[in-house]
N, C-alpha and C positions, 0 to 999 in steps of 0.2 A: 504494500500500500504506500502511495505517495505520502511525504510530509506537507504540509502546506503551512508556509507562514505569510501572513497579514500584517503587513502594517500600517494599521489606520491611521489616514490623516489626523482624525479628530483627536487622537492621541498626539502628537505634536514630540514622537518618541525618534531619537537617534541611536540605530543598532551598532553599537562598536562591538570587536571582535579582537581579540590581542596575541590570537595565532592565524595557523592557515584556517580561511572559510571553504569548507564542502558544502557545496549544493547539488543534492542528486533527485531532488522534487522538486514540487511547484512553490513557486515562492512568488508573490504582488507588491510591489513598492507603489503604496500610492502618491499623489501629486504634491510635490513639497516636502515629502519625505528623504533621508540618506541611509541608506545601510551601507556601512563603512567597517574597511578591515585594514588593520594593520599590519596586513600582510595578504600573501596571495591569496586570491576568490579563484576559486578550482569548480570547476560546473562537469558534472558525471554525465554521463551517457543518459540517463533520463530525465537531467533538468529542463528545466520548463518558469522561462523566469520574464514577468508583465515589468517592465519598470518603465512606471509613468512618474517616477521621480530620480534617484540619484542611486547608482550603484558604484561605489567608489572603495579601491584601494590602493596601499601605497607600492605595493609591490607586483602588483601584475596580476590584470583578470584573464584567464584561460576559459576557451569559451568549447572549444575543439567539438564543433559543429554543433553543440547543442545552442541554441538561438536564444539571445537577448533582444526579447520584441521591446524598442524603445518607445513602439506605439507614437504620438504625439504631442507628447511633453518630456517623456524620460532621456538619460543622461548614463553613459559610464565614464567613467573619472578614472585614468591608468597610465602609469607610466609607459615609456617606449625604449628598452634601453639603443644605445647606441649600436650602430653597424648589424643590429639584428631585424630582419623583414618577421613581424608580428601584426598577426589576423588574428579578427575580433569576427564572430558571428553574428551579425545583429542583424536585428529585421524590422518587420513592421506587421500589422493586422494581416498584409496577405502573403508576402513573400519572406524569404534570408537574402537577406542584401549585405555580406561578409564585405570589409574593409582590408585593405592590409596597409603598414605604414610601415616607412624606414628612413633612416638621417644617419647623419655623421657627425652631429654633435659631440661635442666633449665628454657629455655625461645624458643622463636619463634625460627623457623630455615627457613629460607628462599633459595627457590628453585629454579632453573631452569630447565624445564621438556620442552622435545620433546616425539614425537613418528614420528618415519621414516619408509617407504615402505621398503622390504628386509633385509635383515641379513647378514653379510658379515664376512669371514673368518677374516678379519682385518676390523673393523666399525672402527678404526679413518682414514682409507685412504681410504675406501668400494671398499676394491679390492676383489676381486673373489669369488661372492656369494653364499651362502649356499643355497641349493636347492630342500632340502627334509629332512623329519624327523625332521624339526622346525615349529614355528610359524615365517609366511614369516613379522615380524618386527622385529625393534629394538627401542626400549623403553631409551631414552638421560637423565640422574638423574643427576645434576650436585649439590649437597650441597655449598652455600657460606659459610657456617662457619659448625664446627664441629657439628657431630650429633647424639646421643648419643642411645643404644638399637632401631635402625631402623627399622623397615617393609615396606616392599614394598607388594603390592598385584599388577600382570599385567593382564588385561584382553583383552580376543579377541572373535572374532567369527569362527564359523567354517570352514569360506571362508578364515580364515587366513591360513589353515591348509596343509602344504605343505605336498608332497607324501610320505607314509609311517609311519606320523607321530602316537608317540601313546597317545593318550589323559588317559589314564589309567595309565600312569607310565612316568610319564613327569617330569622337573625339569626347573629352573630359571636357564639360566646360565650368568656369570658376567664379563665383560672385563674390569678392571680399567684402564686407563687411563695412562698411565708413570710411572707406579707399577708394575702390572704385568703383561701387555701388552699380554694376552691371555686370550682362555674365562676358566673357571672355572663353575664349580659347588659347589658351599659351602653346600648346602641341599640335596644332593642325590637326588634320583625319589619317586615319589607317584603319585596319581590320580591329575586332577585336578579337582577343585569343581566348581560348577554350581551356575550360578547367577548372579547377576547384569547387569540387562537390561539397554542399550541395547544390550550391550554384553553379550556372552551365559555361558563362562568359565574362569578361573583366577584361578593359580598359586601364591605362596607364597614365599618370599626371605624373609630370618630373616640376617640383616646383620650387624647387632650388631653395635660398634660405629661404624660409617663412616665421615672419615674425608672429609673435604671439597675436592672437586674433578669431576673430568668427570668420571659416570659411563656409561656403556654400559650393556642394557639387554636385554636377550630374553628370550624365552621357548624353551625346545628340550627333545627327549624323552627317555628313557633307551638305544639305538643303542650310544648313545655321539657324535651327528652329530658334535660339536663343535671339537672333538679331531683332531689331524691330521689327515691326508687324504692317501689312497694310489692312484695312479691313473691306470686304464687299461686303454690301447690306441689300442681301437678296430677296426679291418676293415672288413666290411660287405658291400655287393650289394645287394637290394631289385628286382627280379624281375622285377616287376611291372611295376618300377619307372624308370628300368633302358633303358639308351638311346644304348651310345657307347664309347669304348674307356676311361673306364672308368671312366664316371659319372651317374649323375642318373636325372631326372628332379626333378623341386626343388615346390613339390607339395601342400606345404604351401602359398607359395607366387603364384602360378596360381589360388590359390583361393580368395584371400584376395587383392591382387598385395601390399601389404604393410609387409609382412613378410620377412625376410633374404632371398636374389637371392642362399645364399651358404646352406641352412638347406634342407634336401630332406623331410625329415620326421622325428615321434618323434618313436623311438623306448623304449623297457622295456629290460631292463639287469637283470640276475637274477643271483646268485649264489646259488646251489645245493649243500650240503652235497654231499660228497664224497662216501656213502655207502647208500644199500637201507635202509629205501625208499627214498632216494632223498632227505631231507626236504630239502626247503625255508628257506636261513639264510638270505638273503637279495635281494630287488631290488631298481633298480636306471632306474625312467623315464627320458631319455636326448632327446635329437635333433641329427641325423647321418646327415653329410656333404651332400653334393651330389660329392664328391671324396670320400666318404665309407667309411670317418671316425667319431669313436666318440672320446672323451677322460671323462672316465666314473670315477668318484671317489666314493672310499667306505673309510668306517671308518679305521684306521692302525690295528687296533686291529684284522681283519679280513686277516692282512698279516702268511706266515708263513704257510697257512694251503690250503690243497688243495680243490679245489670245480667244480665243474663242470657249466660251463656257458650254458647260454639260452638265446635266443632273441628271444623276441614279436613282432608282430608288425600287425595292427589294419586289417590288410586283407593277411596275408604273413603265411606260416606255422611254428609254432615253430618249432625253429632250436638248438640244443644242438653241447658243443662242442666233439668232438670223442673221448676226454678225461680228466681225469678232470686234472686241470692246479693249477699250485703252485704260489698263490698272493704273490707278492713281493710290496714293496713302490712303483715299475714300472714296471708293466707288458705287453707284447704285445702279442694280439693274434688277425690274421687273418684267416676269412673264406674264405677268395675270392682267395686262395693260392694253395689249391685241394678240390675235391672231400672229402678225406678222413680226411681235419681237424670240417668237420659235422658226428655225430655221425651217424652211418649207411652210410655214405657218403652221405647224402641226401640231395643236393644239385641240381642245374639245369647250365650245360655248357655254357656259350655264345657264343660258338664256334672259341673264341681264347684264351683260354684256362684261362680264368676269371671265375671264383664259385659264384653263383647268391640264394640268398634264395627264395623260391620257395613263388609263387604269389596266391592266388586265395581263401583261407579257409574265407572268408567272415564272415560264422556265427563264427569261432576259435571255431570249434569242432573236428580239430586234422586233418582235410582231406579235399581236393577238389574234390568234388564229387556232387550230383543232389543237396544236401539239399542247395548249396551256390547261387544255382541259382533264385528259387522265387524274392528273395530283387534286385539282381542285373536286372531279367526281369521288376521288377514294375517300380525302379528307372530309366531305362532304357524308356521304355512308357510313364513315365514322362517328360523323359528330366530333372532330376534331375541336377542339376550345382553347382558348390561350394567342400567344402570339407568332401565328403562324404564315408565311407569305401566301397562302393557299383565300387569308383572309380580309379579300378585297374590300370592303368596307370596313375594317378597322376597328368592328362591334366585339373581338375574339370568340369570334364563332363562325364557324365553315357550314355555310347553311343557305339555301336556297334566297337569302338576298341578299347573294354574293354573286349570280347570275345575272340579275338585268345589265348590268354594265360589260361585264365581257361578252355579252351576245350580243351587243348591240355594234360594239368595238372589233368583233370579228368578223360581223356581218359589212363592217365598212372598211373589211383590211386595214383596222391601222398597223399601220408600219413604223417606225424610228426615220429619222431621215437627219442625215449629214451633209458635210461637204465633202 
């Protein structure tokens, strides 16, 4: 049987220890709490340790693959000796996100390390999250004294990996703290390398001296998700989803009842090169309103130049826009305005004069036509429920008024239509 120790905040108790600490059970450090040793913190093969407050010793925490989930407040406090490459297991609610540190310091250098859920355009105030083309952490380095030729190694898994991201040409990137108050790349891109279970891959930051300070770290890949941002502020109606008077039903949350009442669905934004053949400069998976808007951001670098836009979406036909359009820092383009801002005009009228993207392509082989029907007849015989692309109005239910719109739509071949 596990041991479990607690310790409550509302006790306002600080655990000293005056040899080595074994922990080989569950142990919780609540918020504003220290459990402190004076000497090595040793974690066994079954520990299992919450610290949302302070895990600190003077002589070195061994973590050796059992996982310090630092959650998002907690802290471990450890020294680093010199010339020795030392990894720390830490994590978060969903992943081990292991650190490893080494310097050439004189003497010990003692740390303070987090690892946090999400990445954020600003990690000291975690305001407006990064959302693709990182590793969804950020990795908290805080040096108390000077530290002299540094390495960091950060590792994750693949489930870390948000949309687009490239494991092949990736980079560390660095936010110091009341310095340079921005992220940075000090290493350019390279592959990342493989290894260290339990995590699958880890990146490298050489960051030479580093003064004592708050750093902030993540991964991200050749696109420079970290750079500024520009934003399109898009407006689309899905078919499918859509009720009257311009909204749409909010098809995430009739599935789940715990999702945003405002998200209809998640759409893919793409920009297209401006000349054949089209290529693929970028895409961005977001969330559309159910008032048919998104606010979609891409890298600045991709301002200035013109591209042709695209939306996806998991049962709706791809929709291009009728031409391509000039990215600025802020751009606006709306489909639900005519007919004619879908290329080929291919759009569906609501009959007051609102542009709806057309509903029905199932398998997203370009057309609504027999092939979409098999999965929607099975699911359908089922009673299929939940959030399924078989369920073209959005109600999470596969059910005969999920019919009038693709019969209608295959009866008038819609097709996708491009340049």
């Amino acid at each position: 049987m596990k041991t479990i120790v607690l310790i409550l905040l509302s006790l306002l108790v600080i655990e000293k220890a005056s040899a080595q600490l074994y922990i080989n059970g569950d142990i919780t450090i609540q918020n504003g709490e220290t459990l402190y040793a004076d000497d090595t913190i040793q974690l066994g093969a079954s520990a299992t340790v919450t610290d949302n407050g302070i895990l600190q010793s003077t002589k070195g925490i061994k973590t050796n693959q059992s996982i310090i989930n630092t959650g998002a407040t907690g802290f471990i406090i450890t020294p680093v000796a010199t010339g020795v490459t030392t990894g720390f297991d830490l994590g978060t609610t969903t992943t081990n996100n292991k650190i490893s540190i080494s310097h050439s310091s004189s003497g010990s250098v003692v740390y303070q390390l987090a690892v946090r859920d999400n990445v954020y355009k600003n990690p000291v105030n975690n305001t407006t999250p990064i959302n693709h083309n990182t590793i969804n952490k950020t990795w908290m380095v805080q040096p108390l004294t000077n530290a002299s030729n540094s390495s960091i190694d950060l590792y994750w898994n693949a489930a870390d990996e948000q949309t687009g991201f490239d494991r092949s040409n990736c980079n560390v990137a660095k936010w110091e703290s009341s310095v340079s108050n921005n992220w940075n790349t000090p290493n350019g891109t390279s592959a990342a390398s493989t290894g260290g279970m339990p995590s699958s891959y880890f990146q490298t930051l050489n960051l030479g001296s580093l003064n004592s300070g708050t750093y902030y770290l993540s991964v991200g890949d050749n696109s420079y998700p970290f750079s500024s941002f520009s934003t399109l502020n898009l407006t689309a109606f899905l078919q499918g989803l859509y009720l009257s008077g311009g909204t749409m039903t909010a098809a995430p949350f009739n599935a789940d009842g715990v999702s945003p009442l405002t998200v209809a669905d998640t759409i893919s934004v793409e920009l297209h090169e401006a000349v054949s053949p089209f290529t693929l400069v970028y895409t961005v998976r977001d969330t559309l309103d159910v008032t048919g808007h998104a606010n979609i951001q891409f890298p600045d670098y991709l301002s200035g130049n013109y591209y042709y836009l695209s939306i996806k979406h998991r049962n709706s036909i791809e929709t291009w826009s009728s031409n391509t359009v000039l990215m600025n820092p802020t751009t606006n383009y709306d489909f639900s305005l005519a007919a004619n801002t879908a290329y080929g005009d291919n759009m569906a009228d609501d009959g007051s004069g609102l542009f709806l993207i057309y509903c029905g392509d199932i398998n997203q082989d370009g057309s609504v036509d027999f092939n979409d029907y098999p999965t929607l007849d099975i699911a359908s015989s089922n009673g299929v429920l939940g959030y399924d692309s078989n369920d073209l109005n959005g109600d999470a239910s596969v059910d005969f008024n999920d019919y009038p719109v693709i019969d209608i739509n295959t009866s008038n071949g819609v097709l996708a239509m491009t340049p």
